[in-house]
C-alpha positions in Angstrom: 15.0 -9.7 12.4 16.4 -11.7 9.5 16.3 -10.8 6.1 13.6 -13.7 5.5 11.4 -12.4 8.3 11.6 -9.3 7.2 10.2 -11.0 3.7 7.7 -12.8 5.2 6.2 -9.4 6.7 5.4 -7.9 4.1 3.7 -11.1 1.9 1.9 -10.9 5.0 0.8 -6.9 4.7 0.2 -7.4 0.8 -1.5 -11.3 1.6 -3.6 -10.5 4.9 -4.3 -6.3 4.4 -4.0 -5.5 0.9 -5.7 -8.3 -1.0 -8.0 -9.1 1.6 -9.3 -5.3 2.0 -8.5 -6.2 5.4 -7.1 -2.4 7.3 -7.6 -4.3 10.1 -5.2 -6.5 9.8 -2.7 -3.6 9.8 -2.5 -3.7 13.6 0.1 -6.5 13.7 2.0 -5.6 11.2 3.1 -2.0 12.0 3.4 0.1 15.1 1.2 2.3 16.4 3.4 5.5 16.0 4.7 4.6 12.3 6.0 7.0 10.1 4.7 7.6 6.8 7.3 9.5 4.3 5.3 10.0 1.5 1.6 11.3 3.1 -1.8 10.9 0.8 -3.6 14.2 0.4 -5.4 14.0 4.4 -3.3 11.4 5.1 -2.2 11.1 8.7 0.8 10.0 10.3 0.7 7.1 12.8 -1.7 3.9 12.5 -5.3 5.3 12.2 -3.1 7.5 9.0 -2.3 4.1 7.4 -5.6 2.8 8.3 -7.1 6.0 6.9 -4.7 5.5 3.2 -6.1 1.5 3.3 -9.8 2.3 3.7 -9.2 5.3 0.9 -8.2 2.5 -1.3 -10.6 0.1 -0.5 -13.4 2.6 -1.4 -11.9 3.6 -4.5 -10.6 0.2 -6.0 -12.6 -2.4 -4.0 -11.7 -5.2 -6.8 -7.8 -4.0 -6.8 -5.2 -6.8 -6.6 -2.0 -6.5 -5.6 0.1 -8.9 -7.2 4.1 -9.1 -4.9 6.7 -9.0 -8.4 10.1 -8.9 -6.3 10.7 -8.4 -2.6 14.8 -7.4 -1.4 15.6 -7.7 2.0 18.3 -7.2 4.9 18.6 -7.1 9.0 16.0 -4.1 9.2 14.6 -2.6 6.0 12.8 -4.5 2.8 11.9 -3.0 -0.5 9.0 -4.5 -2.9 8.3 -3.8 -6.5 4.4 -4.6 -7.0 1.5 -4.2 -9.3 -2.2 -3.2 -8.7 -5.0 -4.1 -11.3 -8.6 -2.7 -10.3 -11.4 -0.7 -11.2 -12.2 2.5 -10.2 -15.2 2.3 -8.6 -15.1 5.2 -5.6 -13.9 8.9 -5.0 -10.2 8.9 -5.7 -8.7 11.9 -4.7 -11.6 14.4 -5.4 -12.5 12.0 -8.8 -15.9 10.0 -8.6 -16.1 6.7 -9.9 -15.7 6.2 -13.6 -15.5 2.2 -13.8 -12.2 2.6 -15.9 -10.3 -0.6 -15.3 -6.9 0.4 -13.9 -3.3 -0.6 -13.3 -0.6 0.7 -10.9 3.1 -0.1 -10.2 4.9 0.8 -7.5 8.2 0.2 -5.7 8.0 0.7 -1.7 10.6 0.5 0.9 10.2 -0.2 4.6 12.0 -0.2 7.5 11.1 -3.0 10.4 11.8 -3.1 14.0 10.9 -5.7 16.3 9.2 -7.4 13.8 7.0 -4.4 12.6 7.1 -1.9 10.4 8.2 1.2 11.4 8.8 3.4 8.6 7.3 3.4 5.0 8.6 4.8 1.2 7.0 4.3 -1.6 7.3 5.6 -5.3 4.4 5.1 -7.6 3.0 5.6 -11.4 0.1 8.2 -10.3 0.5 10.1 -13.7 -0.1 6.6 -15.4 -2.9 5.8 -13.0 -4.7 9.5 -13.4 -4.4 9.2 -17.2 -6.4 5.9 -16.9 -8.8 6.6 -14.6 -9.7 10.0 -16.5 -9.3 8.1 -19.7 -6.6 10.6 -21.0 
């Protein structure tokens, strides 16, 4: 793949899954035995894991956008910066609902095969988003 396929990928996964609430749409964008690097708590590996992560989300910030800030590319990996803005209105790792409005950034990496993502980092503010949602 080209470095702008591999670009237009992932505006897809943040476009058509994320921002949509849309785990659905996951199925043509990564393959079924993906590998996660950095697991939720009861995450799974594979598909039905990311699918699992996506409807976790969903639940807990049904209102979240994700907004695309930068996206770096090559032959076979990409790397995004991002920003979420929500509210926290489900469970959230073992914390019920508080309606706090919230913000996360994050910087994830993938690598694509084939035109699908095969492999996923990601590095995120979840000390920043705990202290909101807990109000700390």
């Amino acid at each position: 793949m080209s470095a702008e396929s591999n670009k237009i990928l992932i505006k897809r996964l943040f476009n058509d899954v994320l921002n949509r609430n849309n785990p659905d749409s996951i199925n043509q964008i990564i393959i079924e035995d993906y590998t996660e690097q950095d697991l939720m708590d009861k995450q799974s590996q594979g598909l039905n894991g990311v699918k699992e992560r996506l409807e976790m989300l969903f639940i807990a910030f049904p209102d979240a956008v994700y907004e695309l800030q930068d996206i770096i590319a090559d032959e076979n990996k990409a790397a995004a910066r991002w920003k979420m803005t929500g509210t926290h209105k489900g469970i959230f790792l073992n914390i019920r609902p508080t309606l706090n409005c919230v913000s996360l950034k994050g910087i994830d990496i993938y690598e694509i095969k084939n035109d699908k993502i095969v492999s996923h980092w990601n590095e995120v503010d979840m000390f920043g988003l705990l202290n909101q949602i807990k109000n700390v």
